[in-house]
C-alpha positions as CSV (number, residue, x, y, z in Angstrom):
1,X,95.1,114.6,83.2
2,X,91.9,115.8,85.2
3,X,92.7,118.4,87.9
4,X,90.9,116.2,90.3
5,X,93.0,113.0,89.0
6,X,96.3,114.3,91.7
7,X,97.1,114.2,95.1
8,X,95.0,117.6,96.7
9,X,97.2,118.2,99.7
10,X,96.3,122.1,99.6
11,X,94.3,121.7,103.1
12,X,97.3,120.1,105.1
13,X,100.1,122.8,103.2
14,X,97.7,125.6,104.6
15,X,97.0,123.9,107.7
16,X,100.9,123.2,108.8
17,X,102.3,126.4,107.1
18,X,99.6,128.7,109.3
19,X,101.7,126.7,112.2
20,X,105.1,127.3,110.8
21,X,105.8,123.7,110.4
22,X,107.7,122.9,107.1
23,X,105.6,119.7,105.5
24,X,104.6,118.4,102.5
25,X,102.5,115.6,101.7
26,X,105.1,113.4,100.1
27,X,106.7,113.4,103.7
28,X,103.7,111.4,105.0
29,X,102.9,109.4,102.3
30,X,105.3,107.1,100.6
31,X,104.6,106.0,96.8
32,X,102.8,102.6,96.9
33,X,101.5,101.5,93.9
34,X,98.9,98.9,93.5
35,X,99.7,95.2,93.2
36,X,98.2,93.1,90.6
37,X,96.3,95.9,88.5
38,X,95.5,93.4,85.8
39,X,92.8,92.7,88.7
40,X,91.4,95.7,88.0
41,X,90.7,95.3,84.4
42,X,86.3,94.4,84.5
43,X,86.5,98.0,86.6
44,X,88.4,99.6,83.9
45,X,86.4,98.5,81.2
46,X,83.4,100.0,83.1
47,X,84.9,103.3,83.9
48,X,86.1,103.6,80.4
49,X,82.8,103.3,79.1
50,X,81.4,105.6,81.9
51,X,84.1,108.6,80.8
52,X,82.6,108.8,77.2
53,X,79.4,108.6,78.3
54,X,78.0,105.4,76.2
55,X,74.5,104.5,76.3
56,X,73.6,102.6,80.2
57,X,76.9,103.5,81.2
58,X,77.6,103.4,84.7
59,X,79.9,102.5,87.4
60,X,79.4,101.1,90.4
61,X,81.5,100.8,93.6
62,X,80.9,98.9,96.6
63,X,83.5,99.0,99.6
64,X,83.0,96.7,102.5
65,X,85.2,97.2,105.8
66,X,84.8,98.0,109.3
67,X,85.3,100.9,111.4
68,X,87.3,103.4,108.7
69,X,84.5,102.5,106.1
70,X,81.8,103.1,108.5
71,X,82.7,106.7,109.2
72,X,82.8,107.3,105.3
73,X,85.5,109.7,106.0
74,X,87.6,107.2,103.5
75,X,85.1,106.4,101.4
76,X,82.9,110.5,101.1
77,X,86.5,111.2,99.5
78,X,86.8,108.5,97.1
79,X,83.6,109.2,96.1
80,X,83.9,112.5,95.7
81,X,87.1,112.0,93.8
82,X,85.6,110.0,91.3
83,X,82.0,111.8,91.1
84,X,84.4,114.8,90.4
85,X,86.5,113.0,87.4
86,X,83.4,111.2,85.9
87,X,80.0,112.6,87.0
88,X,77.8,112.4,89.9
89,X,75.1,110.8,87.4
90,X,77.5,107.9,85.9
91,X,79.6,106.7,89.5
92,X,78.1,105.8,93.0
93,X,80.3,104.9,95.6
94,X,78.9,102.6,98.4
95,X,80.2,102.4,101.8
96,X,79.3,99.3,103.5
97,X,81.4,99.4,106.9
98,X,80.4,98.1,110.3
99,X,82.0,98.9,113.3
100,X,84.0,96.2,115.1
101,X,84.0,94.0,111.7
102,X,86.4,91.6,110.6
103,X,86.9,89.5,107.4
104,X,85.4,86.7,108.8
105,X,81.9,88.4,109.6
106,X,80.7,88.5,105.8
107,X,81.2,85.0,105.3
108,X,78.3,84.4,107.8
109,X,76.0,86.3,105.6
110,X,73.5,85.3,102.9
111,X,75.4,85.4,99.8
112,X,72.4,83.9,97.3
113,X,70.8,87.5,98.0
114,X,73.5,89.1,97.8
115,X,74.3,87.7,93.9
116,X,70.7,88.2,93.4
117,X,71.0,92.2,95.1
118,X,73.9,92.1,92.2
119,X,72.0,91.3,89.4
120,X,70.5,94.6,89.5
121,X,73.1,96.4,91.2
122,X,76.1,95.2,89.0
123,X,79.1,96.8,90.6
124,X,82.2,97.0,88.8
125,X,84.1,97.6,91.6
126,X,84.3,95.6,94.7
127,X,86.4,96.5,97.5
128,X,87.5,94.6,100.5
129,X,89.2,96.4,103.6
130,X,89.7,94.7,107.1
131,X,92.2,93.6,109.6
132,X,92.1,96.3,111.8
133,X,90.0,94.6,115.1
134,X,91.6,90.7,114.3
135,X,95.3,92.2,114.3
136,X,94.0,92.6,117.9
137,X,92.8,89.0,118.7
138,X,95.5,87.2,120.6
139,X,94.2,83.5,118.8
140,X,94.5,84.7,115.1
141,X,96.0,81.4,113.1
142,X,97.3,83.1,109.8
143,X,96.7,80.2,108.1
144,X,93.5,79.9,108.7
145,X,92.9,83.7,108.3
146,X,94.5,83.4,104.7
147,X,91.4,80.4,103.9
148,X,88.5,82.5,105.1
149,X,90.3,85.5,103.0
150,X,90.2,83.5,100.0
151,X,86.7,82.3,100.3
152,X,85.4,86.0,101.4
153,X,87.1,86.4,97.5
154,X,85.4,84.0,95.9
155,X,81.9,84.5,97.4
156,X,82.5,88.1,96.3
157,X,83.9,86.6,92.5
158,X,80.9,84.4,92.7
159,X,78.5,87.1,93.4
160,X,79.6,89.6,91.4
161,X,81.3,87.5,88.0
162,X,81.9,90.9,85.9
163,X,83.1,93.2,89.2
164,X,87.0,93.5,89.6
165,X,88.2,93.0,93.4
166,X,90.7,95.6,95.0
167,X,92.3,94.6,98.8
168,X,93.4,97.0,100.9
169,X,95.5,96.6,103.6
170,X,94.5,97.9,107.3
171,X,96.4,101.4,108.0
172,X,98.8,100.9,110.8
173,X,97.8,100.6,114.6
174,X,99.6,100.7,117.5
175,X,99.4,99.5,121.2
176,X,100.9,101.4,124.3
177,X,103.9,99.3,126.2
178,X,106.9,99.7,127.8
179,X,106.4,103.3,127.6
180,X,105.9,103.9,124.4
181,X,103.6,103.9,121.4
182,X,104.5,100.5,119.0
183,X,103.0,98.7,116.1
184,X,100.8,95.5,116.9
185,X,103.7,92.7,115.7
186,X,101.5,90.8,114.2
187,X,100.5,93.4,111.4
188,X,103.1,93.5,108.6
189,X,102.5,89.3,108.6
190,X,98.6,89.9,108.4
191,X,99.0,92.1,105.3
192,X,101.3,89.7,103.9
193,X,98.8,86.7,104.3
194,X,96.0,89.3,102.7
195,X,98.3,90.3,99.8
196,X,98.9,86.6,99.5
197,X,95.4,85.7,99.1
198,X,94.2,88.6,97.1
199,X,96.7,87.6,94.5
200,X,95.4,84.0,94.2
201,X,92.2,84.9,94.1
202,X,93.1,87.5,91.0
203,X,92.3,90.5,93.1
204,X,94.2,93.9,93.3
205,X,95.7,95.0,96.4
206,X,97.1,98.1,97.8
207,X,99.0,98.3,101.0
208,X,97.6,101.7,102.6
209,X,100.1,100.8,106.0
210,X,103.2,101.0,103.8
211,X,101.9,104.1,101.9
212,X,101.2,105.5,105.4
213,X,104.6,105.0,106.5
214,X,104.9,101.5,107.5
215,X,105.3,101.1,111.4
216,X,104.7,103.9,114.1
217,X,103.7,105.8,111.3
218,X,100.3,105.8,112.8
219,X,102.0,107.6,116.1
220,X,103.6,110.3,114.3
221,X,100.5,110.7,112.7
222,X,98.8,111.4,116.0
223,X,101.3,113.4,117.1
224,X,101.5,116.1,114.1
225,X,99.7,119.4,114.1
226,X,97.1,119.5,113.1
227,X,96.7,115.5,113.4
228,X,95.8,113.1,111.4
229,X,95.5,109.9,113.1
230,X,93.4,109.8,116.8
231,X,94.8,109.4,120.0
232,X,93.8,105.5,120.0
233,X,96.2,105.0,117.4
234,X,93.8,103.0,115.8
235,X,91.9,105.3,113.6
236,X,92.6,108.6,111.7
237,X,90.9,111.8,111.8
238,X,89.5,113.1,108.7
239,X,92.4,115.1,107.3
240,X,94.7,111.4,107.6
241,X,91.6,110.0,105.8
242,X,91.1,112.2,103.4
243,X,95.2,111.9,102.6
244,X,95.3,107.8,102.4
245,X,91.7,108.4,100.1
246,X,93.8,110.9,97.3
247,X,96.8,108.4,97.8
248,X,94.5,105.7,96.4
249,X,92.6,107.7,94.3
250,X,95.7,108.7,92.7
251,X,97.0,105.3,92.3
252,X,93.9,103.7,90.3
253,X,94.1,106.8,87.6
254,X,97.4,106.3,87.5
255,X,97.0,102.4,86.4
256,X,93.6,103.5,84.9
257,X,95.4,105.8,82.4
258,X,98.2,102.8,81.5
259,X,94.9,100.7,80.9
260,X,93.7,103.6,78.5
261,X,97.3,103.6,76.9
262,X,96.8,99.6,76.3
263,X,93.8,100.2,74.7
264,X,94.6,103.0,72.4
265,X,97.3,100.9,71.2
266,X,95.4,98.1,70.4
């Protein structure tokens, strides 16, 4: 294995050692692998061919969210990660966030251009990432969340026939009441409806607010020194980022090198 195929959490030992906190990054993360990998199989194929280098070989990501893909804080790490592992000439990574977004918002655009944008673009890799702002609205129906999910899916599948599809899962987000930091109720249920979805559409999915640490994990993330999620309990900083972007990275090598095993088998 790679070096840069692990978990770095060199910065954050440093960081809370130099403060004489005991850590360690498996004390903030919790092992969440990802759901579905079969999902993942067109994007294997394509980074298979991209690691030996075979003639036109190359692999495309595209990541749509909102805020926490906007920053490309999440994103700059993934891509790094995997520019590292398979070449800056043979992997882009393209961050495609918009503040304030929510899963219904790409249904309203043009999807014909899109496909079209695709045909020369060919991504192997499309990922989808919301639910952090319409967690927030007080009228979300889940039911009719879990339709518009599926139909974001298949415009995405319809777009982009030979790209797998990954989901992930908001990170966790709290409101102030009652004196005290606590998770937005209605989270754990809106990452079940998007697991739900993503799995009858054929897509991956990985639950980044479990592999943060489930609920008010987001608080003690703001609360630790140096921190890792912001004092609006809504976003991270860039050291949490960074640490929920290894997590993932980590998880797709390791169901990228049981994909490698299959095939050497075969």
């Amino acid at each position: 294995m790679r070096v840069g195929r692990t978990i770095h959490c060199t910065f954050l030992v440093i960081a809370v050692l130099m403060l004489g906190i005991e850590a360690r990054c498996d004390s903030l993360m919790k092992s969440q692998r990802i759901e579905n990998p079969t999902g993942l199989q067109k994007f294997y194929e394509s980074l298979h061919r991209t690691e030996q280098q075979l003639p036109d070989a190359f692999t495309r990501i595209i990541h749509y969210g909102d805020s926490h893909v906007a920053a490309d804080w999440l994103t700059g790490k993934l891509r790094r990660n995997f520019q590292y592992d398979f070449g800056v000439e043979f992997v882009a990574y393209e961050a495609k966030g918009i503040n304030g977004a929510r899963a219904t918002k790409p249904l309203g655009w043009n999807w014909d251009a899109i496909a079209e944008r695709f045909l020369n673009d060919q991504p192997a890799l499309i990922v989808i990432a919301y639910g952090s702002n319409e967690v927030g609205d007080a009228d979300l129906d889940l039911d009719k969340y879990k339709t518009q999910f599926e139909t974001l899916l298949q415009h995405c599948k319809e777009a982009a026939p030979d790209a797998s599809l990954l989901v992930i899962a908001p990170p966790d987000r709290a409101v102030y009441a009652r004196g005290r930091w606590r998770t937005i109720p209605i989270l754990p249920a809106l990452i079940d409806t998007q697991r739900e979805a993503a799995i009858n559409e054929g897509a991956a999915f990985w639950n980044q607010f479990s592999a943060m640490g489930g609920a008010t994990s987001i608080n003690r993330w703001a609360n630790l020194s140096p921190k890792l999620a912001q004092k609006d309990r809504v976003h991270l900083t860039l050291a949490g980022y960074e640490l929920i972007a290894d997590a993932l990275y980590n998880e797709l090598m390791h169901e990228y090198e049981s994909y490698q095993q299959r095939i050497t088998k075969d």
